[in-house]
N, C-alpha and C positions, 0 to 999 in steps of 0.2 A: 565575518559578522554573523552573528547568530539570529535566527528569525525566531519571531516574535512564539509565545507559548499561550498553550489553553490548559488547565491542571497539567502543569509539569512535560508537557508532551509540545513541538513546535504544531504549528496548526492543521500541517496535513495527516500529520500521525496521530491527533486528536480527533480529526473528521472522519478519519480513516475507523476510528477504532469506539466512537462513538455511534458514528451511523449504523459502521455496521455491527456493533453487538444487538441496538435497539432494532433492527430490519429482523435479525436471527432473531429475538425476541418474540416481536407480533409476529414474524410467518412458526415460529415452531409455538410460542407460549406456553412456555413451561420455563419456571423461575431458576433451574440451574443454565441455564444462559448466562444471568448474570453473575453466576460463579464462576463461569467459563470467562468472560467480560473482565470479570476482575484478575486472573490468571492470567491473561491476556498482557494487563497492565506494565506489570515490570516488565516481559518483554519485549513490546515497542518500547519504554522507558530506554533501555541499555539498547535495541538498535538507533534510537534516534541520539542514544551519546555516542555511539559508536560514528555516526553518521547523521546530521541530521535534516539536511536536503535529499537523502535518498530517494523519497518516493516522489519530490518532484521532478528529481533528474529520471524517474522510471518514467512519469508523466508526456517530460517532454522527450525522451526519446523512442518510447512508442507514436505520438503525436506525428511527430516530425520525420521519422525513418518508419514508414510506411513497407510490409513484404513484397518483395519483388515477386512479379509474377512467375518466375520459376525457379519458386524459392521448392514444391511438390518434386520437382526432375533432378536439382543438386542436394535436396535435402536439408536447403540453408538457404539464405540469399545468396546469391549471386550477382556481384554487379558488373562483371569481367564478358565480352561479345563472346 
């Protein structure tokens, strides 16, 4: 099933790519941002055909799989004694 869209984009690739052009906008202010914004477009467009719960599945597996604390000594996680 495909979720739901906001202009062409499913909605977190649209929050994503909304918010943050306008945050880059008012902290830098200067109007090729949203040239930048607009280049931006097709390619979220084609990762979200490509895939388009991507950034929620990054969502929840940051959320939910938290670093182990000595993730610093193997370099990685570790969940092995």
């Amino acid at each position: 099933m495909r979720p739901p869209k906001l202009l062409g984009l499913p909605i977190m690739y649209a929050m994503v790519w909304l918010f943050g052009s306008v945050l880059l906008f008012v902290w830098v202010q200067h109007i090729a941002i949203l040239g930048v914004a607009a280049l931006l477009y097709p390619v979220l467009w084609k990762a979200a055909d490509w895939d388009p719960r991507f950034i929620d599945v990054m969502m929840t597996a940051l959320q939910e799989t938290p670093p182990t604390r000595n993730r610093s000594i193997h370099g990685g996680d570790s969940y092995a004694p």
